[in-house]
Each structure stands twice: as structure tokens, then as C-alpha cells.
mmJSON file of the N, C-alpha and C atoms, coordinates in Angstrom:
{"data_MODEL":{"atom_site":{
"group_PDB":["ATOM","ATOM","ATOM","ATOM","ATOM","ATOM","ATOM","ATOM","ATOM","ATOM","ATOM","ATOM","ATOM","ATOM","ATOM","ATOM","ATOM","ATOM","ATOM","ATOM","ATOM","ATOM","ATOM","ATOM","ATOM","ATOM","ATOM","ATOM","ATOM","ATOM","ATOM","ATOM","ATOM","ATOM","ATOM","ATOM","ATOM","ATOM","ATOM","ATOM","ATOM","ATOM","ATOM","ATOM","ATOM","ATOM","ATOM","ATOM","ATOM","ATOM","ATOM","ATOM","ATOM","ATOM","ATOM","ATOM","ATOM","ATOM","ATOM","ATOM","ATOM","ATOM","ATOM","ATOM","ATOM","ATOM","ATOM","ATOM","ATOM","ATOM","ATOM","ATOM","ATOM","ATOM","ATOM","ATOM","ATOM","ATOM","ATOM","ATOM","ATOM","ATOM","ATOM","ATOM","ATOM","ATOM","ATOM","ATOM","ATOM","ATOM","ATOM","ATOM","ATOM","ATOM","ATOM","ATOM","ATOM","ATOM","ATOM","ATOM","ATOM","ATOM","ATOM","ATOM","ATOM","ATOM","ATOM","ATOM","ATOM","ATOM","ATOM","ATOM","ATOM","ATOM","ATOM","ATOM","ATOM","ATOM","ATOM","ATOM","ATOM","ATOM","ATOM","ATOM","ATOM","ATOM","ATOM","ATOM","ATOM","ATOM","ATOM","ATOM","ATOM","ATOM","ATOM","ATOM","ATOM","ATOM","ATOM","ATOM","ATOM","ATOM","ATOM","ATOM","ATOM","ATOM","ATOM","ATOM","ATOM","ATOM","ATOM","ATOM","ATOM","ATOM","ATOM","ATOM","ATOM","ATOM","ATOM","ATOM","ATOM","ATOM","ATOM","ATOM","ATOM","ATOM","ATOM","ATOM","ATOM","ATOM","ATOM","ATOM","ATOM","ATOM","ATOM","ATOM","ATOM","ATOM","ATOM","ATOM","ATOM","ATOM","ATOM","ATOM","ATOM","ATOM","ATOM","ATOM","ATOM","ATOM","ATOM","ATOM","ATOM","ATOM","ATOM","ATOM","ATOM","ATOM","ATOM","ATOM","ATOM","ATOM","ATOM","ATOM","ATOM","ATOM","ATOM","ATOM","ATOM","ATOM","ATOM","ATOM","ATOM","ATOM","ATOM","ATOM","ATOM","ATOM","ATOM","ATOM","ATOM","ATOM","ATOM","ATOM","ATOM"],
"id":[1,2,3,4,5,6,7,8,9,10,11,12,13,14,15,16,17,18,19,20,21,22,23,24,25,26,27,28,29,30,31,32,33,34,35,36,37,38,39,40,41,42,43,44,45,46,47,48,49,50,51,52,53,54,55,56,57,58,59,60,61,62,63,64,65,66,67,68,69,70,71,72,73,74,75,76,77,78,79,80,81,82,83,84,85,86,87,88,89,90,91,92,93,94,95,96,97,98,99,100,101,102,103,104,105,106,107,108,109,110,111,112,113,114,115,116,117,118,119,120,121,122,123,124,125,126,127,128,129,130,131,132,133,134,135,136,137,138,139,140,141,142,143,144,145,146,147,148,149,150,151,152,153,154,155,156,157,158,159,160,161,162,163,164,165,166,167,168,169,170,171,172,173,174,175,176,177,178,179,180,181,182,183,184,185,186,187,188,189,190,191,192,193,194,195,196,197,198,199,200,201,202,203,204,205,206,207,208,209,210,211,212,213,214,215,216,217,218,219,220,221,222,223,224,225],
"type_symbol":["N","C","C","N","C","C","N","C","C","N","C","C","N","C","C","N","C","C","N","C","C","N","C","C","N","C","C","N","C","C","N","C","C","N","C","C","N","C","C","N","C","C","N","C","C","N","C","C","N","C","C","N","C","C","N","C","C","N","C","C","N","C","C","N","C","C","N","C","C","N","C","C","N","C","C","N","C","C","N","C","C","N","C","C","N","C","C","N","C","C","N","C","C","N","C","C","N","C","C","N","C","C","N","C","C","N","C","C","N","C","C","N","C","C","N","C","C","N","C","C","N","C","C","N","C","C","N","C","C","N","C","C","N","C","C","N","C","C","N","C","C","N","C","C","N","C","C","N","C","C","N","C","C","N","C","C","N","C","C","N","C","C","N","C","C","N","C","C","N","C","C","N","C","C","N","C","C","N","C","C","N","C","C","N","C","C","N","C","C","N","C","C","N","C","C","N","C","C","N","C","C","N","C","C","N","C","C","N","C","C","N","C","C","N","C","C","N","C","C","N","C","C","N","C","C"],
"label_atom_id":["N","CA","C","N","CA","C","N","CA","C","N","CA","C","N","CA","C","N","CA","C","N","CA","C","N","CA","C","N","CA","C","N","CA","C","N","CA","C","N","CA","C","N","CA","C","N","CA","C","N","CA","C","N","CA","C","N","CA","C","N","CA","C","N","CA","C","N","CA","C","N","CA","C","N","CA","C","N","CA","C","N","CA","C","N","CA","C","N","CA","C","N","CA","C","N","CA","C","N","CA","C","N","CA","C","N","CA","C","N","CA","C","N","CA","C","N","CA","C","N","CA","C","N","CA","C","N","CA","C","N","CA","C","N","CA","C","N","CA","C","N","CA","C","N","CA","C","N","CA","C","N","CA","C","N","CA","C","N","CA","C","N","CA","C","N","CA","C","N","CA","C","N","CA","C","N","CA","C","N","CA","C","N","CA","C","N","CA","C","N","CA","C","N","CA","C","N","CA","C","N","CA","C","N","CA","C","N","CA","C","N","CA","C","N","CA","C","N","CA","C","N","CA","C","N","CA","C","N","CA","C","N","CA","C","N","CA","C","N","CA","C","N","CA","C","N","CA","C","N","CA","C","N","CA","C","N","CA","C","N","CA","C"],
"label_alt_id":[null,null,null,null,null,null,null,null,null,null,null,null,null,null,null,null,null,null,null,null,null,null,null,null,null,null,null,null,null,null,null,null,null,null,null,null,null,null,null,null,null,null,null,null,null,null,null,null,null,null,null,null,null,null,null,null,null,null,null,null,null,null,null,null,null,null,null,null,null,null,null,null,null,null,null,null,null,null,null,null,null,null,null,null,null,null,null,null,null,null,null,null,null,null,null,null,null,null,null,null,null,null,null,null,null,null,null,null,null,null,null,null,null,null,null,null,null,null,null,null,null,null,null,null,null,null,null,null,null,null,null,null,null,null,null,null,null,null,null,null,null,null,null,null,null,null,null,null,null,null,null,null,null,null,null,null,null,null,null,null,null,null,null,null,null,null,null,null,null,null,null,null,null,null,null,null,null,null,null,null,null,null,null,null,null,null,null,null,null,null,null,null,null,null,null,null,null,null,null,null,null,null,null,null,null,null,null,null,null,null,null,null,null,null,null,null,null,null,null,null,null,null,null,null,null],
"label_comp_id":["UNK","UNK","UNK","UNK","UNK","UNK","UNK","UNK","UNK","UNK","UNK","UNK","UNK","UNK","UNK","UNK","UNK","UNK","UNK","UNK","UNK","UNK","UNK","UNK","UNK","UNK","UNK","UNK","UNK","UNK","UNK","UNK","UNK","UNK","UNK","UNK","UNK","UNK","UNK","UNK","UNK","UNK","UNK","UNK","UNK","UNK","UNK","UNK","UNK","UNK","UNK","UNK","UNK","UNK","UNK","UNK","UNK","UNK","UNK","UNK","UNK","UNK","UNK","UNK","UNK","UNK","UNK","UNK","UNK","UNK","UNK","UNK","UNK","UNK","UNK","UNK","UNK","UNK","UNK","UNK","UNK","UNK","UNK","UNK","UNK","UNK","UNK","UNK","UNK","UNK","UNK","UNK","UNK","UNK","UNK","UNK","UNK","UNK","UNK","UNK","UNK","UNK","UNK","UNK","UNK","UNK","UNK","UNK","UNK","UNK","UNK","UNK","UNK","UNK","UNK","UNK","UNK","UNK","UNK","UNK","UNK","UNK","UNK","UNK","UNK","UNK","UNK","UNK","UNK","UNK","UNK","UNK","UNK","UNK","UNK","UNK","UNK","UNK","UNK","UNK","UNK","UNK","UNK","UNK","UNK","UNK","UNK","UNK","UNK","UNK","UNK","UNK","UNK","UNK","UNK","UNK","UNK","UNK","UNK","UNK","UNK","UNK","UNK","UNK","UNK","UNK","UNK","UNK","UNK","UNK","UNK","UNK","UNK","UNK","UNK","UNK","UNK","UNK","UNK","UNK","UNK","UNK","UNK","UNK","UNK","UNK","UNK","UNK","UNK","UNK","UNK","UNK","UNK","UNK","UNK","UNK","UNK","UNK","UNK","UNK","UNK","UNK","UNK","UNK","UNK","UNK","UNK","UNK","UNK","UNK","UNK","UNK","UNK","UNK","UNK","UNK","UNK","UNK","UNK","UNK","UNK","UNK","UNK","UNK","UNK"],
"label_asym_id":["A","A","A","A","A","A","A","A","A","A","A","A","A","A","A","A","A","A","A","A","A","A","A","A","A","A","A","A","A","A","A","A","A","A","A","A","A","A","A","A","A","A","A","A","A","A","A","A","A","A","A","A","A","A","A","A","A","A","A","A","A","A","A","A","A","A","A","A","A","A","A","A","A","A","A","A","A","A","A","A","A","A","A","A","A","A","A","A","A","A","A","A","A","A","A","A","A","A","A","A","A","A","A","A","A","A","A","A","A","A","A","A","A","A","A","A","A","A","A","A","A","A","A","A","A","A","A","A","A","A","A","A","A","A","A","A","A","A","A","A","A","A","A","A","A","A","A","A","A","A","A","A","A","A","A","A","A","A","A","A","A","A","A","A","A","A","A","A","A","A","A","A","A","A","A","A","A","A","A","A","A","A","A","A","A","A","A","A","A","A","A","A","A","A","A","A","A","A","A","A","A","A","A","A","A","A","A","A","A","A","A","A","A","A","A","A","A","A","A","A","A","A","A","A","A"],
"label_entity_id":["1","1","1","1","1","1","1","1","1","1","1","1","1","1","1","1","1","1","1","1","1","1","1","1","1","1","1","1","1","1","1","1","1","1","1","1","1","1","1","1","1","1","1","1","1","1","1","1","1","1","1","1","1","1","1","1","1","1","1","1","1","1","1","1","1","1","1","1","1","1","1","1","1","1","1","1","1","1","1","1","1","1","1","1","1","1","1","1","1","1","1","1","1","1","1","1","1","1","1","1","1","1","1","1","1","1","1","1","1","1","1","1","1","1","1","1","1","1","1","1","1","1","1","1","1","1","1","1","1","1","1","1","1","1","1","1","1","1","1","1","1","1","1","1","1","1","1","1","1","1","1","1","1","1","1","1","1","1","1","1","1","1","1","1","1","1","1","1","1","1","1","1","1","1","1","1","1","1","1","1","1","1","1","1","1","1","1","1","1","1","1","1","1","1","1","1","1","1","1","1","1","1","1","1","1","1","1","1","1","1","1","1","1","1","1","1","1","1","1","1","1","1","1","1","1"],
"label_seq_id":[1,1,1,2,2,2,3,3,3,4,4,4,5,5,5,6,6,6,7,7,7,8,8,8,9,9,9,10,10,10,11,11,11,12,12,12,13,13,13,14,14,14,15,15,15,16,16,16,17,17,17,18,18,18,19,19,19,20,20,20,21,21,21,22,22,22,23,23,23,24,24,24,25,25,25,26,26,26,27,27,27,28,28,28,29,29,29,30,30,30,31,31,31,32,32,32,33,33,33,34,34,34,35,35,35,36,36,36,37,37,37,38,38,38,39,39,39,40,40,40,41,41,41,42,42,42,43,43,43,44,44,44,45,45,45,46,46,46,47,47,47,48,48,48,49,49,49,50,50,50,51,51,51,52,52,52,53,53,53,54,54,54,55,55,55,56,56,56,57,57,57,58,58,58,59,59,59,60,60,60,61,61,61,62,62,62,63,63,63,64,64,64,65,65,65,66,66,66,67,67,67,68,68,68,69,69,69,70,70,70,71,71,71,72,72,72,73,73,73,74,74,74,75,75,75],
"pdbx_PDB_ins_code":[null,null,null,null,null,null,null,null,null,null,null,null,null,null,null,null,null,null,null,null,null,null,null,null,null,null,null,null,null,null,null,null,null,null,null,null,null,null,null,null,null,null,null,null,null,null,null,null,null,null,null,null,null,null,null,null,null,null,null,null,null,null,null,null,null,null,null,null,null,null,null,null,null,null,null,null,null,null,null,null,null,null,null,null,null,null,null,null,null,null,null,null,null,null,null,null,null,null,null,null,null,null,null,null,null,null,null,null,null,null,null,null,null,null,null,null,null,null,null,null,null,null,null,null,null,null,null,null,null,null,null,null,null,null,null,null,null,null,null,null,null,null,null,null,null,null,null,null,null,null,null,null,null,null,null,null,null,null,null,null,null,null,null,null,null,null,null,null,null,null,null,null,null,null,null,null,null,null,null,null,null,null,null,null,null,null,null,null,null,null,null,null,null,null,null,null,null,null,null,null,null,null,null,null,null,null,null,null,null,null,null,null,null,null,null,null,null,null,null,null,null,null,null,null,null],
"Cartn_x":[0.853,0.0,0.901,0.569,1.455,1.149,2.236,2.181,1.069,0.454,-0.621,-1.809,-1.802,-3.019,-3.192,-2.344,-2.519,-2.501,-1.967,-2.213,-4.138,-4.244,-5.829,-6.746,-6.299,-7.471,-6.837,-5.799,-5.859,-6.425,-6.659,-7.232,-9.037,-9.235,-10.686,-11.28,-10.765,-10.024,-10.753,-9.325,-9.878,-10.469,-10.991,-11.583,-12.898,-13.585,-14.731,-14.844,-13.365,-13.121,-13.422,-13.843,-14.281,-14.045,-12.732,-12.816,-13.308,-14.422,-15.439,-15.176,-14.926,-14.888,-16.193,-15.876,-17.154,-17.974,-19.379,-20.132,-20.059,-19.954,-19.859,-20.701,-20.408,-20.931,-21.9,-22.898,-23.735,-23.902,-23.81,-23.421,-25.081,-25.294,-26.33,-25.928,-27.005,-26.458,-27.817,-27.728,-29.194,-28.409,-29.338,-29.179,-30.309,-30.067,-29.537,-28.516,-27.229,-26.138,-26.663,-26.739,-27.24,-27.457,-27.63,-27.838,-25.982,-25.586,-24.264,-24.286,-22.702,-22.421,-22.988,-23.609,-23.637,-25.155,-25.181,-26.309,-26.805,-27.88,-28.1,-27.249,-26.938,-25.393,-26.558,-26.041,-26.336,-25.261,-26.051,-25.078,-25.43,-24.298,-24.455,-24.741,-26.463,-26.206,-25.388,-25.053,-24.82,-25.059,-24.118,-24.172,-25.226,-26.605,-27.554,-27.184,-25.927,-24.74,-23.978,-23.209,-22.178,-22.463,-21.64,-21.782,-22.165,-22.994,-23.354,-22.459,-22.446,-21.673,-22.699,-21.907,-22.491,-23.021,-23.875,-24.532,-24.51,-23.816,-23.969,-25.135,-25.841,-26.959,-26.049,-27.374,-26.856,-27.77,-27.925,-28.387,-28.97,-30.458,-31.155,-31.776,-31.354,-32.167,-33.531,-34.386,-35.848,-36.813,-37.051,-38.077,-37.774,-36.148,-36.15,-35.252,-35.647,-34.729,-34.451,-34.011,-33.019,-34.504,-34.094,-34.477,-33.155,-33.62,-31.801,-32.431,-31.372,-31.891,-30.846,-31.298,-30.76,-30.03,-28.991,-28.006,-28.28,-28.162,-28.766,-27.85,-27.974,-27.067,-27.113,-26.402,-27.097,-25.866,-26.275,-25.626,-25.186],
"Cartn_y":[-1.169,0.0,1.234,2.414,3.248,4.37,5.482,6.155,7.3,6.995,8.412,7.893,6.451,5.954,5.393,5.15,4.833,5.904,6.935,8.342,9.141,9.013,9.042,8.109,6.314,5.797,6.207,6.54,7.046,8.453,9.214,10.741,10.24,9.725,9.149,8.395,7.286,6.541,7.909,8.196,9.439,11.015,11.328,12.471,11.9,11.342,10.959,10.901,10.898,10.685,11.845,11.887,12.809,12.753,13.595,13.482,14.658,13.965,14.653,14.256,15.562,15.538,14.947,13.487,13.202,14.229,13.784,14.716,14.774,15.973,16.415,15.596,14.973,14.066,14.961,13.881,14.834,14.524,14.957,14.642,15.034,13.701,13.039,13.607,15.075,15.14,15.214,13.684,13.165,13.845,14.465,15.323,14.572,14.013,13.773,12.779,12.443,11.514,9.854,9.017,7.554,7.212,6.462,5.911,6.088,5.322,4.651,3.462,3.261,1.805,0.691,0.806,-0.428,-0.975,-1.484,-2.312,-3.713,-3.753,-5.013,-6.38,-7.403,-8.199,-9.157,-9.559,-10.367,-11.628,-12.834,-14.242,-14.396,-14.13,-14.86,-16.126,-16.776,-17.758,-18.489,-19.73,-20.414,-19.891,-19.99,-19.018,-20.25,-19.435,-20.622,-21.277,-21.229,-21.647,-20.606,-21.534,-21.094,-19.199,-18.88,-17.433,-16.71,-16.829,-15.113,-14.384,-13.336,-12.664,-12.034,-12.179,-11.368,-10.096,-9.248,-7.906,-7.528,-6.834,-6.752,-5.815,-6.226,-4.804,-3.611,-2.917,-1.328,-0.427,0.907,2.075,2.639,2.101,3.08,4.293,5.336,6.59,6.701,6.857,7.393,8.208,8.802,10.476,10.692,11.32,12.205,11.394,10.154,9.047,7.795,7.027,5.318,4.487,3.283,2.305,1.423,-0.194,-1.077,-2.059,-2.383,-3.049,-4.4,-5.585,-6.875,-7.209,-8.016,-8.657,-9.498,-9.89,-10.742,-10.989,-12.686,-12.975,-12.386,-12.007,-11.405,-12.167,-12.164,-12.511,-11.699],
"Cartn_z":[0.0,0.0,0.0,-0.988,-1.09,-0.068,0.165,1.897,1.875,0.428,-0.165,0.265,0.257,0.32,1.535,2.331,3.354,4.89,4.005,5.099,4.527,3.419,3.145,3.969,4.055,4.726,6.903,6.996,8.291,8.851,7.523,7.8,7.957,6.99,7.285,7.929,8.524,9.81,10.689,11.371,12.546,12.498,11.663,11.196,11.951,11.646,12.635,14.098,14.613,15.996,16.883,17.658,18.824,20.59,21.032,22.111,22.459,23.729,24.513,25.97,26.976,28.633,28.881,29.823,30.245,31.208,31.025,31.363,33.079,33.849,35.068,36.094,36.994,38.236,39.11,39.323,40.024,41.49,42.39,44.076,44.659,44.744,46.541,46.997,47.867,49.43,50.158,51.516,52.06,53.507,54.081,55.67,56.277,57.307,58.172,57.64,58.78,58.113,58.708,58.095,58.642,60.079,60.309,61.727,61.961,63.257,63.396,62.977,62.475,62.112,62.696,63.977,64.884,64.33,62.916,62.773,62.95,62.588,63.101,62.95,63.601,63.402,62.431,61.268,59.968,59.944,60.452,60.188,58.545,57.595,56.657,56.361,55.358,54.77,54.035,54.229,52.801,51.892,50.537,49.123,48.455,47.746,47.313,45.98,45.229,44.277,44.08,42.727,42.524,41.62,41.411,40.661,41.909,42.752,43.391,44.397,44.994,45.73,47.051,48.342,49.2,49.169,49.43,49.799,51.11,51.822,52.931,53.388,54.317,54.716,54.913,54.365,54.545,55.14,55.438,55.571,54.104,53.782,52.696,53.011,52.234,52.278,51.432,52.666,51.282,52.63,52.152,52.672,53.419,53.477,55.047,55.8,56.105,57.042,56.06,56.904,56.675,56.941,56.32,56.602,56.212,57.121,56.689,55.969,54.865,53.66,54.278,54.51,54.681,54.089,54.424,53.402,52.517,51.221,50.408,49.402,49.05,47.837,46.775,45.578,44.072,43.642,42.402,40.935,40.118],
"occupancy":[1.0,1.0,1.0,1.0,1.0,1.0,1.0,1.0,1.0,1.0,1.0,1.0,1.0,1.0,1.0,1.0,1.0,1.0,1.0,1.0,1.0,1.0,1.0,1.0,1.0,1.0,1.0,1.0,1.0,1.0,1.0,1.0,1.0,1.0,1.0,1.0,1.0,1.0,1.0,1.0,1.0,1.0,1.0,1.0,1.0,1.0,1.0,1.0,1.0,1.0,1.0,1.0,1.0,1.0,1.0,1.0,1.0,1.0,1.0,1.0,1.0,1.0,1.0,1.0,1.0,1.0,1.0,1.0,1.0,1.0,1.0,1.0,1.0,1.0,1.0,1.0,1.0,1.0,1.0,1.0,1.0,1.0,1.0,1.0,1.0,1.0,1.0,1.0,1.0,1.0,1.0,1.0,1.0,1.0,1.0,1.0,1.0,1.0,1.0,1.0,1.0,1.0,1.0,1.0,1.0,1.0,1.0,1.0,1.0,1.0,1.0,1.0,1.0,1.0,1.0,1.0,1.0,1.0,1.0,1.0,1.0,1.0,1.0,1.0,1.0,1.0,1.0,1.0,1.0,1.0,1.0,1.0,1.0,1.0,1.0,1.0,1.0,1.0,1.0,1.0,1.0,1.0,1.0,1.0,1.0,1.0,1.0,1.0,1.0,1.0,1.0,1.0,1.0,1.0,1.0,1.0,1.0,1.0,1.0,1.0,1.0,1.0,1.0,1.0,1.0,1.0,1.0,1.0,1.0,1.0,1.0,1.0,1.0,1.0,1.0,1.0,1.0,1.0,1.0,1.0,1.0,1.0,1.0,1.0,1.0,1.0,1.0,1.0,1.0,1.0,1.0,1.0,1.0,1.0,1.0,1.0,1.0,1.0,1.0,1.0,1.0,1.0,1.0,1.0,1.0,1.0,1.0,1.0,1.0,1.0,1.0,1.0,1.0,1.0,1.0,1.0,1.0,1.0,1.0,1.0,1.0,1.0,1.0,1.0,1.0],
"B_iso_or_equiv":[0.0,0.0,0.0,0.0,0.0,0.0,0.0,0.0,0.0,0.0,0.0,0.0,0.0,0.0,0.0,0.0,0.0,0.0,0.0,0.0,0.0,0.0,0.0,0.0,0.0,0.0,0.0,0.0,0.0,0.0,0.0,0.0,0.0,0.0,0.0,0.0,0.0,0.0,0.0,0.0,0.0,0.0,0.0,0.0,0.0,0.0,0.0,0.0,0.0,0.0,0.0,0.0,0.0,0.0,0.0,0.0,0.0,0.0,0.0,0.0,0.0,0.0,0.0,0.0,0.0,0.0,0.0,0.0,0.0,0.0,0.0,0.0,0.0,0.0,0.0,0.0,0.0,0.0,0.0,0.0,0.0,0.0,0.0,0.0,0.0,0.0,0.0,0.0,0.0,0.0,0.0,0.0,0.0,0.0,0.0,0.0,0.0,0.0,0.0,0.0,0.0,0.0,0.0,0.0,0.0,0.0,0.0,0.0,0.0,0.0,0.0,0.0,0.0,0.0,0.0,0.0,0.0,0.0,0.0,0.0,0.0,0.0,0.0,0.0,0.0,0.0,0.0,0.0,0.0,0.0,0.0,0.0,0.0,0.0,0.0,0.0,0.0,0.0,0.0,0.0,0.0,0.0,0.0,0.0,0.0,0.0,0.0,0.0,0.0,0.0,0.0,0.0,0.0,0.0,0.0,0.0,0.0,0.0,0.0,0.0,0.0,0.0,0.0,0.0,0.0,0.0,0.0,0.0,0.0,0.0,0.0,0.0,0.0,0.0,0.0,0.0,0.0,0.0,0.0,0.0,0.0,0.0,0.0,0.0,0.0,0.0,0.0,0.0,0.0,0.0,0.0,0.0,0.0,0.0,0.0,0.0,0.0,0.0,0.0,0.0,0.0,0.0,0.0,0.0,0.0,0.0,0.0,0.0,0.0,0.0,0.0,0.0,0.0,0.0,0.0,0.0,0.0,0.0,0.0,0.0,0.0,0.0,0.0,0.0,0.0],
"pdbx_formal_charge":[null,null,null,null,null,null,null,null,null,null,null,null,null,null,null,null,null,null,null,null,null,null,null,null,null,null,null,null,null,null,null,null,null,null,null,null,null,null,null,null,null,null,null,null,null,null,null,null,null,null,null,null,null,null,null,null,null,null,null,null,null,null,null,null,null,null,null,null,null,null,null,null,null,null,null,null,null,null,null,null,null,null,null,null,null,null,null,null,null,null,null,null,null,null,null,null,null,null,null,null,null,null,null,null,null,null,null,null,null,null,null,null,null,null,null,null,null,null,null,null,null,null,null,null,null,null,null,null,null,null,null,null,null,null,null,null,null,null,null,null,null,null,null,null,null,null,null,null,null,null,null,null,null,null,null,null,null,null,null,null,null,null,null,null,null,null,null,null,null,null,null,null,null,null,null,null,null,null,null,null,null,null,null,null,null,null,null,null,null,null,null,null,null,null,null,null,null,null,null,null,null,null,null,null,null,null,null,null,null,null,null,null,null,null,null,null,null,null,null,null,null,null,null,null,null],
"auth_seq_id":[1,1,1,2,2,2,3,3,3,4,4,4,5,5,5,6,6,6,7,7,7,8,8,8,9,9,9,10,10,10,11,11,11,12,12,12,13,13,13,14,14,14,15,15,15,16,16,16,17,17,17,18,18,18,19,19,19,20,20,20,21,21,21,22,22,22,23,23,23,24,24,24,25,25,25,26,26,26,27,27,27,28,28,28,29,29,29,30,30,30,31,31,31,32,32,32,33,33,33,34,34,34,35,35,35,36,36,36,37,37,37,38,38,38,39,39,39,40,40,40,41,41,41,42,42,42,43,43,43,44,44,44,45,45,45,46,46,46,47,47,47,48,48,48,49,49,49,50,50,50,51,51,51,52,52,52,53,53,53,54,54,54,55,55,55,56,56,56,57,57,57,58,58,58,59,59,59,60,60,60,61,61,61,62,62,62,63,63,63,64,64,64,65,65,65,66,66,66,67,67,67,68,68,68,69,69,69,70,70,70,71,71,71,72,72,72,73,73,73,74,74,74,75,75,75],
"auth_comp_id":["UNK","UNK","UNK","UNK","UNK","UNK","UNK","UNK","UNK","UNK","UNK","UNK","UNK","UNK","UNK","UNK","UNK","UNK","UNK","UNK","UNK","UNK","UNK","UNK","UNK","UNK","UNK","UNK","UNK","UNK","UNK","UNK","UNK","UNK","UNK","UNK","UNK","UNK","UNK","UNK","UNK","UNK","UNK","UNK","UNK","UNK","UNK","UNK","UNK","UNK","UNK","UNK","UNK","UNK","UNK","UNK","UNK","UNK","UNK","UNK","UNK","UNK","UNK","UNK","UNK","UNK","UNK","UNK","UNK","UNK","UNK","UNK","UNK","UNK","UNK","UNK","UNK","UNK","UNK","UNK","UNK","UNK","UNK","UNK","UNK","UNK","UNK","UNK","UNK","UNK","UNK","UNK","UNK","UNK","UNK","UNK","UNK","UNK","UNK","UNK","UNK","UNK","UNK","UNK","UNK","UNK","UNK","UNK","UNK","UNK","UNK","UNK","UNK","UNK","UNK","UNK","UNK","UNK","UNK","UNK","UNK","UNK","UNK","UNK","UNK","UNK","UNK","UNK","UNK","UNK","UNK","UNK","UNK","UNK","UNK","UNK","UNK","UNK","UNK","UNK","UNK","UNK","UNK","UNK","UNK","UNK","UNK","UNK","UNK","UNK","UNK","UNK","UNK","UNK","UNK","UNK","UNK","UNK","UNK","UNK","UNK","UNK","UNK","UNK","UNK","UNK","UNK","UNK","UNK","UNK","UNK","UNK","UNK","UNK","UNK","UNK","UNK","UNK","UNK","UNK","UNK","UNK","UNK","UNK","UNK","UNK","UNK","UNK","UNK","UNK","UNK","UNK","UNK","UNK","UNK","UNK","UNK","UNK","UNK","UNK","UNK","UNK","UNK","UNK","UNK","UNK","UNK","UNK","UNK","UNK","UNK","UNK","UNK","UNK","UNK","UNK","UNK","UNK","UNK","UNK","UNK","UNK","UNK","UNK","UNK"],
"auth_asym_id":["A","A","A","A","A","A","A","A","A","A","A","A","A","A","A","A","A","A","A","A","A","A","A","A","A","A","A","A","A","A","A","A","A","A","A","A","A","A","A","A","A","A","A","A","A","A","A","A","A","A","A","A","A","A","A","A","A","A","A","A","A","A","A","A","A","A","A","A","A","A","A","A","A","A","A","A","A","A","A","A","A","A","A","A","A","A","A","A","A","A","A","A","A","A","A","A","A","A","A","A","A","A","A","A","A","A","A","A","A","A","A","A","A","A","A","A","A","A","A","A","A","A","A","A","A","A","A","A","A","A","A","A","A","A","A","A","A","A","A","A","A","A","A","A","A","A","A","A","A","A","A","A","A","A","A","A","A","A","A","A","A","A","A","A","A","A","A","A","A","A","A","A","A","A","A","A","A","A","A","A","A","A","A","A","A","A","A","A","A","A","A","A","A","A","A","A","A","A","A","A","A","A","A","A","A","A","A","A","A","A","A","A","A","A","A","A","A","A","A","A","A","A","A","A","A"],
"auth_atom_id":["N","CA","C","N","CA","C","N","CA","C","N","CA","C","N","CA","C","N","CA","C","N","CA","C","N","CA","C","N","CA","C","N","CA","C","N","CA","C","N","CA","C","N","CA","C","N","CA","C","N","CA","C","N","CA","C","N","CA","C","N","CA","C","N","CA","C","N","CA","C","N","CA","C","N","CA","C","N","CA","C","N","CA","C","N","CA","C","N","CA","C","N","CA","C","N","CA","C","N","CA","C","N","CA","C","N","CA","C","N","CA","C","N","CA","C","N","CA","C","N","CA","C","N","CA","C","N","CA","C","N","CA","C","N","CA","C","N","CA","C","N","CA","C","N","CA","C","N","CA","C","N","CA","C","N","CA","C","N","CA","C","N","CA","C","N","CA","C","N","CA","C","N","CA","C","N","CA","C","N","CA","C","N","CA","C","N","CA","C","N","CA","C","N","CA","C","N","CA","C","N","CA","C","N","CA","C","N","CA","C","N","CA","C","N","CA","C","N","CA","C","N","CA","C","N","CA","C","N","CA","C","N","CA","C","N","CA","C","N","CA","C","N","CA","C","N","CA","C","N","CA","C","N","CA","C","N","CA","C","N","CA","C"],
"pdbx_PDB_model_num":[1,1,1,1,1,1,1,1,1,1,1,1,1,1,1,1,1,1,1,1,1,1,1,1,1,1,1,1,1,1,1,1,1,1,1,1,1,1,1,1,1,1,1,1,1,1,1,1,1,1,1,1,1,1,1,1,1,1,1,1,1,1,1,1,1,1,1,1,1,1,1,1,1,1,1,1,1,1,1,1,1,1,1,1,1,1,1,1,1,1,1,1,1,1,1,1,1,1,1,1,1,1,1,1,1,1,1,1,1,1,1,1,1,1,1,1,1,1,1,1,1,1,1,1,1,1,1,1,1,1,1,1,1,1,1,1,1,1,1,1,1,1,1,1,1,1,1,1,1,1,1,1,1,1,1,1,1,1,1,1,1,1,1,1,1,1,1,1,1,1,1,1,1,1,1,1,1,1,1,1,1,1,1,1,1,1,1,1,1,1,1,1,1,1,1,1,1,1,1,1,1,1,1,1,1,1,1,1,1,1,1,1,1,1,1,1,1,1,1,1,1,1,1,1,1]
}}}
């Protein structure tokens, strides 16, 4: 391939290319701050097979306050 033709299919190649700053993060802020760490103690089950991964309970925010979301296997 000659260097005419191969600097033509690299101009057309990246002429289409576009770098773009990803778009700006947008920041949760829930007032009041969670309960304290000291939640309820969770004995993990047996994993119900192979593939899934632990969830540990957490502190969910919805209207104002927490509720604690249980630990549960997922996939």
C-alpha cells in the first residue's frame, strides 16, 4: 500500500473521531447523616450456588430518614 493511500485511509479513519470531557458528576447530598455503624449483626447464609456474591446490609435513604436493607445474595 502506497504512503498516499494509506495516510488518506488514516485521515478518514480518525476524522470521525471525537474526544469529549465526560459529562460532570452529580453529588447526593441526604441530611440527616445515617444511623451509626452499629447495625443489626447479619449471620451470613450459605451461598444458594455457585456465581453469586455477598450484599452486605446497609443504611437506605428514602423520605427524610433510613431504613436497613438486609443482606442478600445477588448474581
Amino acid at each position: 500500500m502506497s504512503k498516499g493511500l494509506m495516510a488518506t485511509c488514516v485521515a478518514l479513519l480518525l476524522g470521525g473521531c471525537v474526544v469529549a470531557a465526560p459529562p460532570p458528576r452529580r453529588a447526593v447530598i441526604v441530611t440527616p447523616p445515617p444511623p451509626a455503624p452499629a447495625a443489626p449483626v447479619e449471620v451470613v447464609p450459605p451461598a444458594p450456588g455457585p456465581g453469586v456474591v455477598w450484599v452486605p446490609g446497609h443504611w437506605q435513604a428514602v423520605a427524610g430518614g433510613y431504613v436497613w436493607v438486609e443482606g442478600h445474595w445477588r448474581r
